[in-house]
C-alpha positions as CSV (number, residue, x, y, z in Angstrom):
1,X,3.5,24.3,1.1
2,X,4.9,23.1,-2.2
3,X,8.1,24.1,-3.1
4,X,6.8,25.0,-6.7
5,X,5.6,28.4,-5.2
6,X,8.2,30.7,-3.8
7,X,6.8,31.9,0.1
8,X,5.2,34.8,1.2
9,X,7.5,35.4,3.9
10,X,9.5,37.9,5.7
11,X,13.2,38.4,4.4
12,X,15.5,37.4,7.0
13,X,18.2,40.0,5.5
14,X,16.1,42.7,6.4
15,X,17.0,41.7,9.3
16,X,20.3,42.3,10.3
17,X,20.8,45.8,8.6
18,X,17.8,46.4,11.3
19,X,19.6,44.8,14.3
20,X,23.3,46.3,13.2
21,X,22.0,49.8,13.0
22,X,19.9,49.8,16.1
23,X,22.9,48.5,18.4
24,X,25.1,51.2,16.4
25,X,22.7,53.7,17.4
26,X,22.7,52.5,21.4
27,X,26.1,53.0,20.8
28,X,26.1,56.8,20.1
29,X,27.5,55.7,16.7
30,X,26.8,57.3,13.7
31,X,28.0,54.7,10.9
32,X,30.1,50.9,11.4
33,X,30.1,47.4,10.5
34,X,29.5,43.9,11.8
35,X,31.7,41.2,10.7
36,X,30.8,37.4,11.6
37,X,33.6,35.9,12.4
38,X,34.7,33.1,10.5
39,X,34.3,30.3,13.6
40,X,30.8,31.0,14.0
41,X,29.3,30.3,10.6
42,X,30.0,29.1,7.4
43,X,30.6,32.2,5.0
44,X,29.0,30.6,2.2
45,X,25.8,30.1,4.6
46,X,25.8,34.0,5.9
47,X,27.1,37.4,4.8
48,X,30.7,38.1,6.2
49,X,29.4,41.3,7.1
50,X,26.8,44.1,7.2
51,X,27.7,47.9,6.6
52,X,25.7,50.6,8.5
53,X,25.7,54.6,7.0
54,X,29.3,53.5,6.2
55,X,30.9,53.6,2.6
56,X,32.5,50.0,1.4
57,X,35.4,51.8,0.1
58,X,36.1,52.7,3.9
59,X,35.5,49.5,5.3
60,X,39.0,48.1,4.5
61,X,40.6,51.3,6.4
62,X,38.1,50.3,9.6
63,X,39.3,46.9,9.7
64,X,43.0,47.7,9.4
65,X,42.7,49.9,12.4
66,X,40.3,47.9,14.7
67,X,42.8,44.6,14.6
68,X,46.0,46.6,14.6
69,X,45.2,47.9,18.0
70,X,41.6,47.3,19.3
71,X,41.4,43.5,19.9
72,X,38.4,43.8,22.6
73,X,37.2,40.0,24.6
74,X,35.3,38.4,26.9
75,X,36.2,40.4,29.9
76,X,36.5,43.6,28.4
77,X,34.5,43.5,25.2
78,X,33.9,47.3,24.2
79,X,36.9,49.2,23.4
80,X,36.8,52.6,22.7
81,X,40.1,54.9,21.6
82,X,40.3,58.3,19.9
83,X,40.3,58.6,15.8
84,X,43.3,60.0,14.1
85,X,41.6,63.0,12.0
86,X,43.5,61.8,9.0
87,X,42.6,58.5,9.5
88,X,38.8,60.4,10.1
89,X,39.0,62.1,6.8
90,X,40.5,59.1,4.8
91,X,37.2,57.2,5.7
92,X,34.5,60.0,4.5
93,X,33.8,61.6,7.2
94,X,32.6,65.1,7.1
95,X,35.6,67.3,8.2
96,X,33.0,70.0,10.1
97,X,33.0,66.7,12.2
98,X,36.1,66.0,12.5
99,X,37.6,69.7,12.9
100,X,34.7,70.4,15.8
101,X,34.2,67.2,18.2
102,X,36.7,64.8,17.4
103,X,35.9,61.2,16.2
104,X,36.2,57.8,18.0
105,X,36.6,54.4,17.0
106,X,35.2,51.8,18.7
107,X,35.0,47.7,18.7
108,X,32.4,45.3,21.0
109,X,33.1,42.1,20.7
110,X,30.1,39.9,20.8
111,X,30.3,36.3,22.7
112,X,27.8,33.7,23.4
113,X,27.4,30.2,24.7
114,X,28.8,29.2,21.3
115,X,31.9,31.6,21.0
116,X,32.3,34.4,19.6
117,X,30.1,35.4,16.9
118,X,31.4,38.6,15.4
119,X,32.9,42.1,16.2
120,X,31.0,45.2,15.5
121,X,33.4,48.3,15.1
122,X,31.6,52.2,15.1
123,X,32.2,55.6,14.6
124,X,30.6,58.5,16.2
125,X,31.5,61.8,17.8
126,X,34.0,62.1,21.0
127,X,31.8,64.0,22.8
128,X,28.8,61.3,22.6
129,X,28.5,58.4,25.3
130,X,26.0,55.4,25.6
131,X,24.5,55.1,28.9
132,X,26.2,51.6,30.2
133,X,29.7,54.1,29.4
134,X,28.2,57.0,31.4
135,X,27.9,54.9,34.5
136,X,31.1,53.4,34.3
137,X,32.8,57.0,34.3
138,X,30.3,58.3,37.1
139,X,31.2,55.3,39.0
140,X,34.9,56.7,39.4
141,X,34.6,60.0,40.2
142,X,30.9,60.4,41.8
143,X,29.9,63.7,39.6
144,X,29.7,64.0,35.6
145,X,29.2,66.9,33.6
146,X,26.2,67.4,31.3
147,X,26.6,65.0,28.2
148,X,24.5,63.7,25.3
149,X,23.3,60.4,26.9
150,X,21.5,57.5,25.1
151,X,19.3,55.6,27.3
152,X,19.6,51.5,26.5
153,X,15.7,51.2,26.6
154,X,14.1,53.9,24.9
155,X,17.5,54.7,22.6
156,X,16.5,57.9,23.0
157,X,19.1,60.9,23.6
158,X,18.7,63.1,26.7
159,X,20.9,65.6,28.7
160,X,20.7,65.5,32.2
161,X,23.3,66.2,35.0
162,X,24.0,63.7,37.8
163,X,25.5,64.3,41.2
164,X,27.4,61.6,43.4
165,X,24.6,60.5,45.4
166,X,22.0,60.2,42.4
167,X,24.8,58.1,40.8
168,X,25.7,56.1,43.5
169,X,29.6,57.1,44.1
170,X,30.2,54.3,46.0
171,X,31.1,52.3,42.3
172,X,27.0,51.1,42.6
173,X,26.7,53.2,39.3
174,X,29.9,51.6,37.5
175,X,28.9,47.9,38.3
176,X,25.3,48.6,36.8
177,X,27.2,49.9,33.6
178,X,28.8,47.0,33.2
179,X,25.5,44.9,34.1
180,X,24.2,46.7,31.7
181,X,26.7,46.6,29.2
182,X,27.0,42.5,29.6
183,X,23.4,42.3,28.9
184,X,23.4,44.4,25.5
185,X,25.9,42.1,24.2
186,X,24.1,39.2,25.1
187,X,20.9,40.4,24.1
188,X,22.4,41.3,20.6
189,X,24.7,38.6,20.2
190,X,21.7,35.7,20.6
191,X,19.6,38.2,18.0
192,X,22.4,38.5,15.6
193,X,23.0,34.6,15.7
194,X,19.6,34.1,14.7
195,X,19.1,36.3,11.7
196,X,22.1,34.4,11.0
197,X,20.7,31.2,11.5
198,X,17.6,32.4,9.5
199,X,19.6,33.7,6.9
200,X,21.3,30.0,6.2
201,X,17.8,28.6,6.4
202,X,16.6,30.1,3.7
203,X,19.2,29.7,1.5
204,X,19.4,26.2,2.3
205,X,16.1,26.0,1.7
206,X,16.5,28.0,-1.8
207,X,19.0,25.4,-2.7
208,X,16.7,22.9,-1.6
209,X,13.8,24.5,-3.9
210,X,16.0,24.9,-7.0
211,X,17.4,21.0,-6.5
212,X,13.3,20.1,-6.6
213,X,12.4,22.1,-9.4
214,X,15.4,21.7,-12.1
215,X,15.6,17.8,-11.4
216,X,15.9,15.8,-14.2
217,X,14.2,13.2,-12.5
218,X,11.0,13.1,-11.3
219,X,10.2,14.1,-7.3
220,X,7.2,13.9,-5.4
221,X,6.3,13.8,-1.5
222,X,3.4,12.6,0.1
223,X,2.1,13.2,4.0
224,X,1.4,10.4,6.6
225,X,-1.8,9.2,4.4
226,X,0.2,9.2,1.2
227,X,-1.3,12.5,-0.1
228,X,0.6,14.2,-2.8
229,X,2.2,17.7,-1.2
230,X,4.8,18.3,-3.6
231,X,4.9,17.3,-7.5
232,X,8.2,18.7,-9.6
233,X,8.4,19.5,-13.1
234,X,9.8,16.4,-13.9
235,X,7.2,14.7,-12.5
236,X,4.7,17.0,-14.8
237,X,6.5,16.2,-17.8
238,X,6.4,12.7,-17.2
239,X,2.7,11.7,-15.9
240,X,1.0,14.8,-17.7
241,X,-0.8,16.0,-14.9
242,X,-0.3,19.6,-13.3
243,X,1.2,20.1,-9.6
244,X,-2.0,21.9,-8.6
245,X,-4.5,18.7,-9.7
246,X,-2.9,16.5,-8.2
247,X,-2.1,18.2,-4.4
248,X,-3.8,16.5,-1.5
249,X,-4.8,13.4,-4.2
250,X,-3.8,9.8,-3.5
251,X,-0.4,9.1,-4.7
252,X,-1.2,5.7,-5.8
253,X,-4.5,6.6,-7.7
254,X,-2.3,9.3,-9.8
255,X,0.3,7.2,-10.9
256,X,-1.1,3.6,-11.0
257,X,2.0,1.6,-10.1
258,X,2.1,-1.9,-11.7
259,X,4.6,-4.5,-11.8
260,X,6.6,-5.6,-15.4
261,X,3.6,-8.4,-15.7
262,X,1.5,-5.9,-15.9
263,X,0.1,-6.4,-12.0
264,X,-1.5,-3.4,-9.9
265,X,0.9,-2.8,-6.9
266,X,-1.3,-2.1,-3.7
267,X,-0.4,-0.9,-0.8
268,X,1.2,-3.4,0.5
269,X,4.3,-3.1,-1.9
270,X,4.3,0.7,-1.8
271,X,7.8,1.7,-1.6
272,X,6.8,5.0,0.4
273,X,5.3,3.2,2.5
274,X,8.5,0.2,3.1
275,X,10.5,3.7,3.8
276,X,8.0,4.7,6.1
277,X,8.0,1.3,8.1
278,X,11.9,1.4,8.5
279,X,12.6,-0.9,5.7
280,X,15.1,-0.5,2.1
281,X,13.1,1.0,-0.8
282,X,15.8,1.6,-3.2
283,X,16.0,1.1,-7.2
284,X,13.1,-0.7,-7.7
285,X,11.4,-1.2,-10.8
286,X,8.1,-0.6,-11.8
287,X,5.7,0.3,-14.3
288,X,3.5,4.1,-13.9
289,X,0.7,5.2,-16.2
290,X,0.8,8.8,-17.4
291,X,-2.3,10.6,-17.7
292,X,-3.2,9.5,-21.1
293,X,-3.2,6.2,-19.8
294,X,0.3,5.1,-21.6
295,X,2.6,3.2,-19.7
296,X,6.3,3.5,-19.1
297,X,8.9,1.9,-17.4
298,X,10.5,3.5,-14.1
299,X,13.0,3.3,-11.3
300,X,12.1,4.2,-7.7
301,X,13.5,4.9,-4.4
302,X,11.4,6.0,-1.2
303,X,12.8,7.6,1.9
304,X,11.2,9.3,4.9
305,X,11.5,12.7,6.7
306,X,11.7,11.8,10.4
307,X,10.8,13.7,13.7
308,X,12.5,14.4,16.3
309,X,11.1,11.7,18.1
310,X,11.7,9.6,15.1
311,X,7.9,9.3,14.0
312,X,7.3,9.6,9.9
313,X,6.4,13.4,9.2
314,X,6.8,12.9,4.9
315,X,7.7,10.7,2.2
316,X,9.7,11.6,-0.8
317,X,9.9,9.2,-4.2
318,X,12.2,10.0,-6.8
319,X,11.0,8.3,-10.2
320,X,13.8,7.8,-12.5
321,X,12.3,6.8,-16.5
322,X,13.9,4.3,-18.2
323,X,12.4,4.9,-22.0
324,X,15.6,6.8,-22.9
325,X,17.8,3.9,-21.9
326,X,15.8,1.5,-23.0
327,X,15.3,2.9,-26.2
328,X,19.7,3.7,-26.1
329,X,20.1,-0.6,-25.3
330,X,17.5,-0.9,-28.4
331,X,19.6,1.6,-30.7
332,X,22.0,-0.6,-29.2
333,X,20.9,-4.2,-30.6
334,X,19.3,-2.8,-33.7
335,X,22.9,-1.4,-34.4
336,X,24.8,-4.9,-34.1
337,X,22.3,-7.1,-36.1
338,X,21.8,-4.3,-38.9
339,X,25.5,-3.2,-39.3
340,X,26.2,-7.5,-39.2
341,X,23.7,-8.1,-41.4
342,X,24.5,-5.4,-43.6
343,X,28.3,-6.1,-43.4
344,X,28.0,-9.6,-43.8
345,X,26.0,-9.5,-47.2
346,X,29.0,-7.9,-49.5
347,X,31.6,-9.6,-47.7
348,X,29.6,-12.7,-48.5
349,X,29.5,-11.8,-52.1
350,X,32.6,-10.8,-52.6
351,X,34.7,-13.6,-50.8
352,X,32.2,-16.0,-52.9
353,X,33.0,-14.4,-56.6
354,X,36.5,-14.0,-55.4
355,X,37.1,-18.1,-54.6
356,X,35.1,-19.1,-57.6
357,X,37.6,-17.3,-60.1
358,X,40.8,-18.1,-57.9
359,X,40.3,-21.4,-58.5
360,X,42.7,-23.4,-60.8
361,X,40.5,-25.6,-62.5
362,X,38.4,-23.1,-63.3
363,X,37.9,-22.1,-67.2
364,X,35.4,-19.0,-67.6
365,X,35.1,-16.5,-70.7
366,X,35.4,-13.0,-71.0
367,X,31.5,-12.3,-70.8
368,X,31.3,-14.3,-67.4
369,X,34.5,-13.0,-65.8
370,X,33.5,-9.5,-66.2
371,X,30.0,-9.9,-64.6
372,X,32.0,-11.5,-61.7
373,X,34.4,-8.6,-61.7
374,X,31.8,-5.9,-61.5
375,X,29.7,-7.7,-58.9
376,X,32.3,-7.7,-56.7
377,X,33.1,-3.8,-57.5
378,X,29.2,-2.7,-56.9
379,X,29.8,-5.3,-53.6
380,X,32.5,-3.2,-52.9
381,X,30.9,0.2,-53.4
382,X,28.1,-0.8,-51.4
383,X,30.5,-2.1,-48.2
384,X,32.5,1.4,-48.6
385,X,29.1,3.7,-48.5
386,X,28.2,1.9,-45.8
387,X,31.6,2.0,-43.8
388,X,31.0,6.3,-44.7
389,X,27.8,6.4,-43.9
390,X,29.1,5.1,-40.0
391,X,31.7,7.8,-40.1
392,X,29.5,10.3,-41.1
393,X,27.3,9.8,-38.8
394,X,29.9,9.5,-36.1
395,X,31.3,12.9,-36.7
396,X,27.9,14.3,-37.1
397,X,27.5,13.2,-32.9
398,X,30.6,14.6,-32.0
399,X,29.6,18.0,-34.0
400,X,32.2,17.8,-36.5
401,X,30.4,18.2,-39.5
402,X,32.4,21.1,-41.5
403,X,30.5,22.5,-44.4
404,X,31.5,24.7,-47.3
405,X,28.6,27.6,-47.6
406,X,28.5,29.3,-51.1
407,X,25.7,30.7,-53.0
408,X,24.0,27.8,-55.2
409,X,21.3,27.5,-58.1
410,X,19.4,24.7,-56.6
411,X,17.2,23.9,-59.7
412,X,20.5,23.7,-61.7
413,X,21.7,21.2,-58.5
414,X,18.2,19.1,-58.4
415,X,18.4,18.9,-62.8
416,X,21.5,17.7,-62.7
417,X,21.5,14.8,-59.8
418,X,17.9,13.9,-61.6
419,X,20.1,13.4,-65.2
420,X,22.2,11.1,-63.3
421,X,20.0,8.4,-61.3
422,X,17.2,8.2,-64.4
423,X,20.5,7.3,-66.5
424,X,21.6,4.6,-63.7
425,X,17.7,3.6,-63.6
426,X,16.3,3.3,-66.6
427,X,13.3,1.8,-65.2
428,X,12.2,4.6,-63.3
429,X,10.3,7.9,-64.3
430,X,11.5,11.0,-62.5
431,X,9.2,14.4,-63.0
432,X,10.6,17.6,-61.8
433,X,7.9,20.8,-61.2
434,X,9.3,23.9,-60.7
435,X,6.7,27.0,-60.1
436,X,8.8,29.9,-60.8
437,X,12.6,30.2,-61.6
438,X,14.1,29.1,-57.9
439,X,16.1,32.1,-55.8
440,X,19.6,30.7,-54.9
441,X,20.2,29.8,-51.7
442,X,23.2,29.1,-48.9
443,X,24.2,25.7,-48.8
444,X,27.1,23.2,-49.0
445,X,26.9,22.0,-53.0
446,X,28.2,18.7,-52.1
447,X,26.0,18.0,-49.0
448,X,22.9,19.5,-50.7
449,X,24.0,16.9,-54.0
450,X,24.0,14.0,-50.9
451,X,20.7,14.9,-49.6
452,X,19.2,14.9,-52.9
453,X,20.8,11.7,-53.9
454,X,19.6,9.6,-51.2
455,X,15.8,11.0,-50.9
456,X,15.9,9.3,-54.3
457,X,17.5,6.2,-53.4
458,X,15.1,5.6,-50.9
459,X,12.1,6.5,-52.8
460,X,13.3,4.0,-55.8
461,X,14.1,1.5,-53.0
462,X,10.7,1.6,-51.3
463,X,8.3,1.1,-54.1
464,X,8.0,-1.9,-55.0
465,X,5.4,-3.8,-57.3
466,X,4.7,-3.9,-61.4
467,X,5.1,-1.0,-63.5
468,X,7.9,1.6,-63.1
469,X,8.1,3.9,-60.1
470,X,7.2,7.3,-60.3
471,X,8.8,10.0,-58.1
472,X,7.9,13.3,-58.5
473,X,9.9,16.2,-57.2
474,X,8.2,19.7,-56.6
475,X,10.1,22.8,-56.2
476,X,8.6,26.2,-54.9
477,X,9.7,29.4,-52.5
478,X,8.4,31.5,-50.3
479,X,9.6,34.9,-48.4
480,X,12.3,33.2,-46.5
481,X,13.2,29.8,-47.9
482,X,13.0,27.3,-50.6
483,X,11.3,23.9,-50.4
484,X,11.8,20.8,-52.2
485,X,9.8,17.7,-52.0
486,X,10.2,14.1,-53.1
487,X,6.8,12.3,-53.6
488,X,7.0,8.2,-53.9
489,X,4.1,5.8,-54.3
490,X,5.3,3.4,-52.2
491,X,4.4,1.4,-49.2
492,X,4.1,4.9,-46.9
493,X,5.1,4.7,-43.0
494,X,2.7,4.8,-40.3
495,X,2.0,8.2,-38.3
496,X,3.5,6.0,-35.5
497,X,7.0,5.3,-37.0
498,X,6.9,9.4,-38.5
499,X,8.1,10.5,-35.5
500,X,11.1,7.9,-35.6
501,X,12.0,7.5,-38.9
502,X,15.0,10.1,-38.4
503,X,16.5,8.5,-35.7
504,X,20.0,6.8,-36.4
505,X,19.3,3.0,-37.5
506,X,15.4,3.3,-37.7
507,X,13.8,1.6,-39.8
508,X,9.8,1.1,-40.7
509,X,8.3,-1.9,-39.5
510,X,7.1,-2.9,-42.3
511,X,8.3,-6.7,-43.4
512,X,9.5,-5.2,-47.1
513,X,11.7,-2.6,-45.4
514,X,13.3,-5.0,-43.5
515,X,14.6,-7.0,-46.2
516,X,15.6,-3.7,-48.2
517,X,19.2,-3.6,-48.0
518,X,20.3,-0.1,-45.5
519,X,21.4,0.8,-42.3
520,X,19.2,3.4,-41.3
521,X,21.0,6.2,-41.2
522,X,20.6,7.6,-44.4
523,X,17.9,10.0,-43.1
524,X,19.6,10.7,-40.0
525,X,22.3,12.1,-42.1
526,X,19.7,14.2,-44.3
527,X,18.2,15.7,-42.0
528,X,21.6,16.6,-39.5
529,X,22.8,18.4,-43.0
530,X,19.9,20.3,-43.9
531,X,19.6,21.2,-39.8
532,X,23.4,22.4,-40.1
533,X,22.2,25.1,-43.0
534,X,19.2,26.3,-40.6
535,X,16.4,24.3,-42.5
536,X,14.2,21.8,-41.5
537,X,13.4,18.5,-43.0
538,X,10.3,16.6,-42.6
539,X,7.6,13.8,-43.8
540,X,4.1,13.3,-44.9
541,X,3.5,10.1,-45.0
542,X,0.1,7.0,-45.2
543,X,0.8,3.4,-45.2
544,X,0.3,1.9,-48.5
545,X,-0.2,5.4,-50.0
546,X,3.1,6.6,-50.1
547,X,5.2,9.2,-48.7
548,X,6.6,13.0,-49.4
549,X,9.9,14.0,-47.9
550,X,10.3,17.4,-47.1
551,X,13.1,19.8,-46.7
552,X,13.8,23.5,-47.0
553,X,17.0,26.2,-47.4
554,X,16.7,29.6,-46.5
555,X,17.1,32.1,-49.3
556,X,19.9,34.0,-49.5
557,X,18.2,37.0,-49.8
558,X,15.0,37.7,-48.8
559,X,12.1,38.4,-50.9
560,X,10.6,42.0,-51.0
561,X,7.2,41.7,-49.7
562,X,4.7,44.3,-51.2
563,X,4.1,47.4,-49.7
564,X,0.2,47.4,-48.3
565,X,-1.1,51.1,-47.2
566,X,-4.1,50.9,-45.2
């Protein structure tokens, strides 16, 4: 059984509805409760109680009269008294009822071996007995009248008229009632516990079922010959293969275990199978082989479900991935030589300009001092949009990133940030297309003007060689958005590194990139802002052929498709 598929079996809290009513009805009762009491099962584990033909708005009215008076036990555990017709009335009971026969009110406690499992309280008519009640009272005086009688066996009502020698008036007939009476309670009382029991079960084994299937970690169990029983979504999402083709299949021959070197782990080293032997199997590391035959590194630990006898009956491994965190200690190291490196440089340049004109002996004209001056400034520049970049990015993972949503031309927006960078760069020919006058969209003018700015940066600062770089940048709409693009000719990125490139401090492999002065994070940023105004940014990219950046706004008001009637 895998505990992927919910079982086919029979409710356990069918039962006790079926078990309460029937002992209510043996009981001559017409409606009443059971209540577990609270030393006999967890309440979380089992319902604290089970109505029968009896309204829940009357049920705290019961309970208030059963322990104010009626506190039945061991010795004496049924205890029936006469019902106050208001009292009656007050708990919805027909007033024909009440006004004709009367109404009683009674309590059996329940005991077993264990204690005492609950009370069960009842209401019925005062001229109804059960039959263990009928010998008791024939027992005393050795002739009853005619009376509605419910037999314990057959629960069947019958009126029939006893004399003193039929009964046995010697007390023969009172001792069998309370034979009788003893062996209803225990007779219900070990049925009750075990719809209880059954009842905890299956939730148990509904938490059980939900802890297997919302894991984040990957869970599989195996028999005695290390067949797979049990494969959890995580462990789908991890290998690639389905729960239902890998079932009864070798565990070892689905996931290919190897060691960091690269070594095939046999048998001898399974961890399911140290767990199975008696022996630690805990947090080891390994390397598994999804279906597609790539390879990633995991944790394990093994343990064994035992017999009673203490003889293996399953295996369970948990697989725990480590590509997140190793990728996180990578983000990590990448982090502290880029931000170094990139930190270092300015500093560098700016504490050497700095000592060369402090010194005393130095004599330098006007023409030299400035171009000293203003390296140090664009140093400086450079140092503080890097130190912004780190804060922006910063606020952007804790969600802080507040953004001021007005209606904006973007052509207007794209014209003007293109004015401004071909006047900085001289050396570099900008084209701007635009199909069709551009709807206006909702976006942040500033952050829009950001994006914008560095999609150009990065396109000037990747391509490289003779001749000027050309960028062009394409505008056009559709029905629910606006789409710009930003075309280089530059060294491209690999399909590989697409999927990357937007991660905080990625950068492309490539040697050039590497020594192109950045951070990574200026991408990151783009695409977080253009996210933030419900667009989506991406890239088209071939090595040595270029690349296109993507991103789109939506509209702010939608276009008005034509009308087709068919």
């Amino acid at each position: 059984m895998s505990w992927s598929q919910p079982q086919q079996a029979e409710d356990s809290h069918d039962q006790m509805p079926t078990l309460v009513g029937s002992a209510i009805q043996l009981l001559c009762g017409e409606a009443g409760v059971f209540v577990v009491s609270n030393d006999a099962f967890d309440p979380q584990s089992s319902s604290e109680y089970t109505l029968y033909k009896l309204d829940k708005a009357a049920l705290p009215l019961l309970l208030s009269y059963t322990q104010e008076g009626m506190q039945p036990n061991s010795l004496h555990p049924l205890i029936v008294e006469t019902l106050d017709p208001t009292i009656a009335l007050q708990m919805g009971l027909s007033k024909d009822m009440v006004a004709r026969h009367g109404v009683e009110c009674g309590s059996l406690a329940l005991h077993d071996d264990y204690g005492l499992l609950g009370m069960l309280h009842f209401l019925r008519s005062a001229t109804r007995r059960s039959c263990f009640e009928r010998h008791n009272e024939s027992g005393n005086d050795g002739l009853v009248e005619d009376e509605d009688v419910v037999d314990l066996e057959s629960g069947e009502s019958s009126v029939r008229a006893e004399d003193g020698e039929e009964s046995g008036g010697d007390g023969e007939s009172g001792e069998s009632g309370e034979s009788a009476l003893q062996l209803f309670v225990a007779q219900l009382a070990a049925s009750l516990r075990f719809a209880l029991r059954s009842q905890a079960l299956v939730k148990e084994q509904g938490r059980l079922a939900a802890i297997f299937r919302n894991s984040s970690d990957g869970i599989l169990t195996v028999d005695q010959a290390l067949r797979i029983i049990d494969f959890n979504p995580a462990m789908e999402r991890l290998t690639g293969w389905r729960e239902s083709e890998v079932l009864d299949q070798f565990y070892i021959k689905v996931l290919r275990p190897k060691d960091r070197q690269g070594n095939d782990l046999g048998l001898q080293d399974s961890p399911i199978l140290l767990a199975f032997a008696g022996h630690e199997a805990v947090n080891r590391e390994m390397v598994i082989c999804a279906r597609d035959g790539q390879r990633f590194e995991v944790v394990v630990s093994a343990s064994c479900v035992r017999s009673v006898r203490g003889e293996p009956i399953n295996g369970i491994l948990n697989v725990h991935d480590l590509t997140r965190e190793r990728q996180q200690e990578e983000q990590r190291s990448t982090f502290i030589s880029v931000i170094s490196h990139e930190l270092q440089t300015p500093i560098a340049i700016i504490k050497g300009y700095a000592s060369t004109l402090a010194r005393p002996d130095a004599r330098f004209d006007n023409r030299t001092l400035r171009s000293r001056l203003v390296a140090i400034e664009e140093e400086t520049d450079r140092l503080n949009k890097l130190v912004g970049n780190l804060l922006y990015a910063s606020r952007i993972q804790a969600h802080g990133l507040q953004m001021d949503i007005v209606s904006l031309d973007l052509e207007r927006l794209v014209r003007s940030v293109v004015r401004r960078v071909q006047a900085r760069s001289a050396d570099v020919t900008i084209s701007l297309y635009c199909s069709e006058p551009l709807p206006t969209v909702m976006a942040d003018r500033e952050r829009i003007e950001e994006v914008l700015q560095n999609l150009l940066d990065n396109a000037i600062k990747y391509s490289p060689g003779p001749g000027k770089p050309d960028i062009n940048i394409i505008c056009n709409s559709t029905g629910e958005e606006v789409i710009v693009s930003v075309r280089d000719a530059g060294m491209g990125i690999s399909v590989r590194e697409q999927a990357q490139i937007f991660n905080r401090f990625e950068r492309v492999g490539d040697p050039l990139a590497q020594t192109t002065p950045g951070a990574g994070l200026g991408l990151y940023i783009c695409k977080a802002i253009v996210e933030a105004h419900g667009g989506r940014m991406w890239v088209e990219s071939a090595l040595r052929q270029g690349s296109t950046f993507y991103f789109s706004l939506p509209r702010e008001e939608k276009a008005q498709l034509p009308m087709v009637v068919f």
